[in-house]
Jmol script that loads the backbone (N, CA, C; Angstrom):
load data "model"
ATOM      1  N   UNK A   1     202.394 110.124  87.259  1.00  0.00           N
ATOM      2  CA  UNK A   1     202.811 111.283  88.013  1.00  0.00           C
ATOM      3  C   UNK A   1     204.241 111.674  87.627  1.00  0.00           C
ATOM      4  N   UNK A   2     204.982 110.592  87.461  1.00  0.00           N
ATOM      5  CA  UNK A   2     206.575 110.876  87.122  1.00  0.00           C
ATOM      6  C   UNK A   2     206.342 111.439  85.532  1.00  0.00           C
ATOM      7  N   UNK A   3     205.874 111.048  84.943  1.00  0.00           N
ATOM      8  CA  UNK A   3     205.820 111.956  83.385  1.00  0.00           C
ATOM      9  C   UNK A   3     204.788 113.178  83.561  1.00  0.00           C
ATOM     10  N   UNK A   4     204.104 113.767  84.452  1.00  0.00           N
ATOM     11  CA  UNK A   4     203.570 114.905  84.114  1.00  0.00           C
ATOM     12  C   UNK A   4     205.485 115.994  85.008  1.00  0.00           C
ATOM     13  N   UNK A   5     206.074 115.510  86.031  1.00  0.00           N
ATOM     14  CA  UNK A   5     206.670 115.966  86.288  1.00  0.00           C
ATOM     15  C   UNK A   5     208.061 116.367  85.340  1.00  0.00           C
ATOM     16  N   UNK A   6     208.327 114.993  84.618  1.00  0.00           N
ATOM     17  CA  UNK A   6     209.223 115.202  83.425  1.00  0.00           C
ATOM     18  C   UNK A   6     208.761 116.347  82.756  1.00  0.00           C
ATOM     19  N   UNK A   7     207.648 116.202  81.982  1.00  0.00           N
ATOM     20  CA  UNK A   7     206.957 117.001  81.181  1.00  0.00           C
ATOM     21  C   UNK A   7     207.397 118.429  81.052  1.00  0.00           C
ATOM     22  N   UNK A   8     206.693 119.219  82.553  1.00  0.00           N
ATOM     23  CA  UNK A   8     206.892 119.810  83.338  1.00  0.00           C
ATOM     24  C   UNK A   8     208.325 120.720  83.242  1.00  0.00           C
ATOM     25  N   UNK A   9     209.059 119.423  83.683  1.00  0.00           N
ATOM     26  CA  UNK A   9     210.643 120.077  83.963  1.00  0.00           C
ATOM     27  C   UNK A   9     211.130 120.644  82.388  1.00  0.00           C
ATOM     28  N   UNK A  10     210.919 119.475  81.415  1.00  0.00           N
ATOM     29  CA  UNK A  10     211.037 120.045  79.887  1.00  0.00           C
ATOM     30  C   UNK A  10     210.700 120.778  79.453  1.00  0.00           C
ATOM     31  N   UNK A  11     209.181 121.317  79.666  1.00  0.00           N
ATOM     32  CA  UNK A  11     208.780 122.801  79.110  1.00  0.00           C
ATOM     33  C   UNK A  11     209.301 123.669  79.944  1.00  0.00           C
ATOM     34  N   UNK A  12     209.840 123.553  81.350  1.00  0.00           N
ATOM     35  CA  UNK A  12     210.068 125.105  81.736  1.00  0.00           C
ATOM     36  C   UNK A  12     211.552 125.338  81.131  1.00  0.00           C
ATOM     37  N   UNK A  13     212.671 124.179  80.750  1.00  0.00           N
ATOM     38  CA  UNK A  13     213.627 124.446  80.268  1.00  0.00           C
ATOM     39  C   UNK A  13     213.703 124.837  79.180  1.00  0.00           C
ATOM     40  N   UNK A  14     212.894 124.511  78.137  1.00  0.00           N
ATOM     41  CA  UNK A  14     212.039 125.118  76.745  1.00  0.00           C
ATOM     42  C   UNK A  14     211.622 126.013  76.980  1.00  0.00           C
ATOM     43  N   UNK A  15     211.163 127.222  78.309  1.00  0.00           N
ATOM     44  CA  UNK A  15     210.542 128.573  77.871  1.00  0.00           C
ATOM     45  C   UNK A  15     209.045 128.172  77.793  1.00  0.00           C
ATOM     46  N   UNK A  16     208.271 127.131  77.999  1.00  0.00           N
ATOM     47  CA  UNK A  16     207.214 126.932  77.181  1.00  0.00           C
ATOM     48  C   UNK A  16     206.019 126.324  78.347  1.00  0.00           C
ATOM     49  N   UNK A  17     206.571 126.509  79.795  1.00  0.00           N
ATOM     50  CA  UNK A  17     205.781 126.382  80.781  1.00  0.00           C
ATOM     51  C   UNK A  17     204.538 127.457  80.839  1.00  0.00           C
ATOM     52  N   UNK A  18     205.082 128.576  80.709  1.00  0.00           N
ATOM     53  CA  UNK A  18     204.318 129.922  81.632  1.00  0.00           C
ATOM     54  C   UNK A  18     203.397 130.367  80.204  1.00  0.00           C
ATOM     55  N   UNK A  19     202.874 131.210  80.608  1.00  0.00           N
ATOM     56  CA  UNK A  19     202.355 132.166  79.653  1.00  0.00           C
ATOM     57  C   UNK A  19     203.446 133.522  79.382  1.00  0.00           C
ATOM     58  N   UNK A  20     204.103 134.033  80.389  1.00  0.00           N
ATOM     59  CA  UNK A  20     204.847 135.003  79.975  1.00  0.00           C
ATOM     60  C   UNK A  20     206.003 134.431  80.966  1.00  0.00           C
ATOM     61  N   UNK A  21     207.158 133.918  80.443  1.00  0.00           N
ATOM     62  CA  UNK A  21     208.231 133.980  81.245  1.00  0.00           C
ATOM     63  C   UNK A  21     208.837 134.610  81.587  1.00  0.00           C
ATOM     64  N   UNK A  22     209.286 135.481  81.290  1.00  0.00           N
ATOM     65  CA  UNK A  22     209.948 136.531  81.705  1.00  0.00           C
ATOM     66  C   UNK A  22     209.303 136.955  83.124  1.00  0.00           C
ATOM     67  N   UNK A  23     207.985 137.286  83.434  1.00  0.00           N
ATOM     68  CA  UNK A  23     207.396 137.143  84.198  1.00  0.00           C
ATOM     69  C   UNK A  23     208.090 136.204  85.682  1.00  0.00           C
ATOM     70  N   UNK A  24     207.600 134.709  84.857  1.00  0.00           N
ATOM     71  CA  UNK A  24     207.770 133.709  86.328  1.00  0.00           C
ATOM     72  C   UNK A  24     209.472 134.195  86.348  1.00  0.00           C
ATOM     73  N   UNK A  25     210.323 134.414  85.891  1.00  0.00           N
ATOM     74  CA  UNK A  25     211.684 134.140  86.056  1.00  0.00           C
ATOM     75  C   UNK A  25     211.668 135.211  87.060  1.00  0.00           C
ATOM     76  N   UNK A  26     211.398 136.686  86.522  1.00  0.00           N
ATOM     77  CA  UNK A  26     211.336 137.356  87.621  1.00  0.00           C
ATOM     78  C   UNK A  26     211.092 137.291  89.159  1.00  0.00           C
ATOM     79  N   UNK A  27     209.572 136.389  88.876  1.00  0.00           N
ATOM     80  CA  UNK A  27     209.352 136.045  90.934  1.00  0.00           C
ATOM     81  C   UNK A  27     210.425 135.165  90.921  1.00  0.00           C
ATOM     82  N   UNK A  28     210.685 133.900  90.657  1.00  0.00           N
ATOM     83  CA  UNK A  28     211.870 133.482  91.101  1.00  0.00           C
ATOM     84  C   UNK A  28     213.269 133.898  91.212  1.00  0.00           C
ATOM     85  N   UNK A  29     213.765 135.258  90.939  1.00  0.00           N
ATOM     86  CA  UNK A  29     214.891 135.939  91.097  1.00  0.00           C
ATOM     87  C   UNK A  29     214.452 136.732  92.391  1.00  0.00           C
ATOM     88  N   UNK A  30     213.368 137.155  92.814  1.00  0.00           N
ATOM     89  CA  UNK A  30     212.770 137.965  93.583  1.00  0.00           C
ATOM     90  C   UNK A  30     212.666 136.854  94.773  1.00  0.00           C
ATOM     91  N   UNK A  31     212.105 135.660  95.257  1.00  0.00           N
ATOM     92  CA  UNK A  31     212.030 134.763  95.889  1.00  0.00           C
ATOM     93  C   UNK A  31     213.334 134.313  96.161  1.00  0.00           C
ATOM     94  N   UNK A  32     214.551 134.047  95.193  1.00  0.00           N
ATOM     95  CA  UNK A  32     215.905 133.668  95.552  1.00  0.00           C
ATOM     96  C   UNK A  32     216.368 134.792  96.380  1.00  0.00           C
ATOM     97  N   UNK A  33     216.272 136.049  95.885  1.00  0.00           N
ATOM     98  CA  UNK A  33     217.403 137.050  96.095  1.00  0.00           C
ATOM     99  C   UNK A  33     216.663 137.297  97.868  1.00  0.00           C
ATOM    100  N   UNK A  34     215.371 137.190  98.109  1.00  0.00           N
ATOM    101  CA  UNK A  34     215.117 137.516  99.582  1.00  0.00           C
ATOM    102  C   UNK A  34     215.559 136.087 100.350  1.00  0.00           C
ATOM    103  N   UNK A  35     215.358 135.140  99.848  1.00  0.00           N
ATOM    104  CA  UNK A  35     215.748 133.993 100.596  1.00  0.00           C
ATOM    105  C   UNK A  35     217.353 134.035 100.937  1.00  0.00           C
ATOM    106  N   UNK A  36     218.431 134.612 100.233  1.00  0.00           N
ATOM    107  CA  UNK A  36     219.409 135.005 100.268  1.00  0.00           C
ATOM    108  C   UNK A  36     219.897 136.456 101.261  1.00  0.00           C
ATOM    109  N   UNK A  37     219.314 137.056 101.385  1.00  0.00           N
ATOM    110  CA  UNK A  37     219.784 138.268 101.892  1.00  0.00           C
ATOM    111  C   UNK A  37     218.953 137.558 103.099  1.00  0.00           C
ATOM    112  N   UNK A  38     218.128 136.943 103.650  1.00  0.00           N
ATOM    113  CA  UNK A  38     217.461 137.087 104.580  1.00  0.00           C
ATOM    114  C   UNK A  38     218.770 135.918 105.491  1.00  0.00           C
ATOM    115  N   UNK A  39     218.967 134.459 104.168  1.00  0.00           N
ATOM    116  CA  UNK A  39     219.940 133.914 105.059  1.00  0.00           C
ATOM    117  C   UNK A  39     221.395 134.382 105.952  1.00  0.00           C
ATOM    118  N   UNK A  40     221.866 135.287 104.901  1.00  0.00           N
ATOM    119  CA  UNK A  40     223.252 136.135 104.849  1.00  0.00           C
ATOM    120  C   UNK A  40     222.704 137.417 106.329  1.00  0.00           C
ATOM    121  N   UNK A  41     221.643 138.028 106.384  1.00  0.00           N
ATOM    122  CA  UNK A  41     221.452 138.905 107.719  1.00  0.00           C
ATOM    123  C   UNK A  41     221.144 137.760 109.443  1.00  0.00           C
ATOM    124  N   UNK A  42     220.934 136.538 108.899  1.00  0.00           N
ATOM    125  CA  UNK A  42     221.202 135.755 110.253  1.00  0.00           C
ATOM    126  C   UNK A  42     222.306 135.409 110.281  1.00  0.00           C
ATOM    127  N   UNK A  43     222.927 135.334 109.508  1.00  0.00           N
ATOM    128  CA  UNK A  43     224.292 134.469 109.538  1.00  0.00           C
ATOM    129  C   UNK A  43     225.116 135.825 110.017  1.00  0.00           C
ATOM    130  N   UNK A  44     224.738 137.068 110.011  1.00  0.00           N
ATOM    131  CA  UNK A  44     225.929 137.590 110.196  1.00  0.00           C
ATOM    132  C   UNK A  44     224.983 138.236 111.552  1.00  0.00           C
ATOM    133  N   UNK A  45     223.616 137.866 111.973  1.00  0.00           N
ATOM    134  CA  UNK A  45     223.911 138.416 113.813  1.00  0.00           C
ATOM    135  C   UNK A  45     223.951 136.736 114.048  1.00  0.00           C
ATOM    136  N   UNK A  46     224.934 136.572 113.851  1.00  0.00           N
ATOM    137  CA  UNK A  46     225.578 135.370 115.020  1.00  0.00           C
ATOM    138  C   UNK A  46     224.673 134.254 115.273  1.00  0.00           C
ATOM    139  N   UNK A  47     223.773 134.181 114.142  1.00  0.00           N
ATOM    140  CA  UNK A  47     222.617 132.727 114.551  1.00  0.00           C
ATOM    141  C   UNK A  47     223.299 131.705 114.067  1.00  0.00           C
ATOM    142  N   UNK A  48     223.323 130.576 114.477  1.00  0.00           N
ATOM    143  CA  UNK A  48     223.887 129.478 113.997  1.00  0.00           C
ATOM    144  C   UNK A  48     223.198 129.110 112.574  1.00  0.00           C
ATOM    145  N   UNK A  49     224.376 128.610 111.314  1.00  0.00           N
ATOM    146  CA  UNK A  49     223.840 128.583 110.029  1.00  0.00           C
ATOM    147  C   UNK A  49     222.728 127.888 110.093  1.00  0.00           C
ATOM    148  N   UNK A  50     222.976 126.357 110.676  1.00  0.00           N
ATOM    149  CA  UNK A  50     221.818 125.222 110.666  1.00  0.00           C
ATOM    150  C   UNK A  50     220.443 126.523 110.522  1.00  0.00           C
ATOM    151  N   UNK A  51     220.694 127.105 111.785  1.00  0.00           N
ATOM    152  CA  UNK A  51     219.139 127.676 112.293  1.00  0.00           C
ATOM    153  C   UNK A  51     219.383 129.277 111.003  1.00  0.00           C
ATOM    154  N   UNK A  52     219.898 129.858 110.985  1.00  0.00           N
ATOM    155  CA  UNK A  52     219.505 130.441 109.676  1.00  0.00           C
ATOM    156  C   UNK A  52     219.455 129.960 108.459  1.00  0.00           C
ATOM    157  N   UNK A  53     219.435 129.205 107.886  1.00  0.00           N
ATOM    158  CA  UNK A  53     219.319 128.242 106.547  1.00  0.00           C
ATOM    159  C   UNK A  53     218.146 127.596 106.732  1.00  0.00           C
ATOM    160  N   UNK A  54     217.382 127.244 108.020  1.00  0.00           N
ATOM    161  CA  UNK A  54     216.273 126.728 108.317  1.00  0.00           C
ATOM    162  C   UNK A  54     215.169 127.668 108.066  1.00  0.00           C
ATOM    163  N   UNK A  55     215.294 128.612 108.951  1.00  0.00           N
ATOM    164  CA  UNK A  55     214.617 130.205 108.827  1.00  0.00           C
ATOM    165  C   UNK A  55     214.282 130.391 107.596  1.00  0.00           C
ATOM    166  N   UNK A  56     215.387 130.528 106.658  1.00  0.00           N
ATOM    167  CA  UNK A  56     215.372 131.021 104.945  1.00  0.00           C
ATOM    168  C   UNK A  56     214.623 130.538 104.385  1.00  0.00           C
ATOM    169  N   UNK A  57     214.732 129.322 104.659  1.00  0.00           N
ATOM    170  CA  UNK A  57     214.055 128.591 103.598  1.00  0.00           C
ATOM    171  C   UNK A  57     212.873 128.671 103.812  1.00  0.00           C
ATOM    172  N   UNK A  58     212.134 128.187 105.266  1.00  0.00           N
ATOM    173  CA  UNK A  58     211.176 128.274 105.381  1.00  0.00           C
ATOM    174  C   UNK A  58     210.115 129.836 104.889  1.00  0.00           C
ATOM    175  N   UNK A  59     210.998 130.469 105.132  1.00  0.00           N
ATOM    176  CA  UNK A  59     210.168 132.423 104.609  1.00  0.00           C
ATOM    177  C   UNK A  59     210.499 132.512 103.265  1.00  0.00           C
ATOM    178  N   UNK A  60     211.778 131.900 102.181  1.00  0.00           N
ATOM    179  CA  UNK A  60     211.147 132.013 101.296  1.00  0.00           C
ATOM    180  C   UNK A  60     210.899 130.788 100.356  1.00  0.00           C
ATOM    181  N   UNK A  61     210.435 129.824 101.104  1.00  0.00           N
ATOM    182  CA  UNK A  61     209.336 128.854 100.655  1.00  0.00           C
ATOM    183  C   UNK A  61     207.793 129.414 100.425  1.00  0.00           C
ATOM    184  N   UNK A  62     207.857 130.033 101.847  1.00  0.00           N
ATOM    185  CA  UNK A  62     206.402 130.598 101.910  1.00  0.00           C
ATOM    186  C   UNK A  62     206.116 131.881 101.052  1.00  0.00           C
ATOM    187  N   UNK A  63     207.350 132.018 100.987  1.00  0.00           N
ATOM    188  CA  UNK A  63     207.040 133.346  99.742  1.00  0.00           C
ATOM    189  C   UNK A  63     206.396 133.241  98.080  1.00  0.00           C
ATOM    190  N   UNK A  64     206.609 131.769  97.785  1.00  0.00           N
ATOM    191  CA  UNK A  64     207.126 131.092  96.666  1.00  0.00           C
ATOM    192  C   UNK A  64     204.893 131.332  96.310  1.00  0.00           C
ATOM    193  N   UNK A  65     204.191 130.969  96.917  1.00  0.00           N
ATOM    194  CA  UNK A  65     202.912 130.615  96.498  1.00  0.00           C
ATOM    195  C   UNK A  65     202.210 132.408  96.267  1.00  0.00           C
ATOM    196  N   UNK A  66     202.632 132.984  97.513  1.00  0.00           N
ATOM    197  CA  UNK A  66     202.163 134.018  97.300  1.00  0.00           C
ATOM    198  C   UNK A  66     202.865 135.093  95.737  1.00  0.00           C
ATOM    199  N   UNK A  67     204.243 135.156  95.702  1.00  0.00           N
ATOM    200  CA  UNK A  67     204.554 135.461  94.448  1.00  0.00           C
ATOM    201  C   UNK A  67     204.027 134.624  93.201  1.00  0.00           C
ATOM    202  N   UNK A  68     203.821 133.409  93.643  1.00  0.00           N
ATOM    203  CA  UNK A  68     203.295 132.735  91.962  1.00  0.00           C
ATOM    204  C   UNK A  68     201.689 132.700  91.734  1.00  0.00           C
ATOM    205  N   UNK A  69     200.989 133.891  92.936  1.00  0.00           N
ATOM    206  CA  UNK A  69     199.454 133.355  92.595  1.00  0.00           C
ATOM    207  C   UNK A  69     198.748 133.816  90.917  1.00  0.00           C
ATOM    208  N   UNK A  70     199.611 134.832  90.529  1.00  0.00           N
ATOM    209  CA  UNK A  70     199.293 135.207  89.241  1.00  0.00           C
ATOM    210  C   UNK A  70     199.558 134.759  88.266  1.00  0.00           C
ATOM    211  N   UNK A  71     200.399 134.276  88.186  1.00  0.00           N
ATOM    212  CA  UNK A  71     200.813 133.569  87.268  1.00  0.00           C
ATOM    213  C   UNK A  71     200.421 132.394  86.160  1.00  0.00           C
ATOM    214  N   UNK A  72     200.348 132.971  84.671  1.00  0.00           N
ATOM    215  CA  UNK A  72     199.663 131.876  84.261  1.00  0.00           C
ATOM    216  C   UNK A  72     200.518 130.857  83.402  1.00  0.00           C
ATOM    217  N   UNK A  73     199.592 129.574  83.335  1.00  0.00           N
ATOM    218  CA  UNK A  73     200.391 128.686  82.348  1.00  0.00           C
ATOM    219  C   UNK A  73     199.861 128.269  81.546  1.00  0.00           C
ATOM    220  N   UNK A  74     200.605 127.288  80.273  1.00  0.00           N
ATOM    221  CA  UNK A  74     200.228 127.461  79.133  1.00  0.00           C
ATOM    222  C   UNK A  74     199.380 125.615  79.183  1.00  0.00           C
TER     223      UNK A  74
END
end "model"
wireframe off; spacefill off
backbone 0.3
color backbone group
């Protein structure tokens, strides 16, 4: 299990995970940048970070499967 994960981590740093990267990089700029603006709009109505950083993550965790259902690999 630990070497399919190595593996893994090596081809996506190689470019050589996806079928079109450019692609996956995109949902993951798209998945960061809402997980970000979503943390930064609690933090500024006055929610405590703990509990907005909790929030974030969790919405864009859940974002993470639905942006990658297309996605193919090599």
């Amino acid at each position: 299990m630990w070497a399919m994960t190595q593996n893994s981590i090596i081809l996506f740093f190689r470019g050589k995970l996806f079928a079109e990267p450019s692609k996956a990089y995109q949902k993951i700029l798209i998945g960061s940048t809402v997980t970000a603006l979503l943390f930064i709009a609690l933090a500024k109505a006055d929610v405590p970070l703990w509990a907005a950083s909790l929030a974030a993550a969790l919405i864009g965790g859940g974002l993470q499967p639905y942006l990658f259902r297309n996605l193919r690999y090599r």
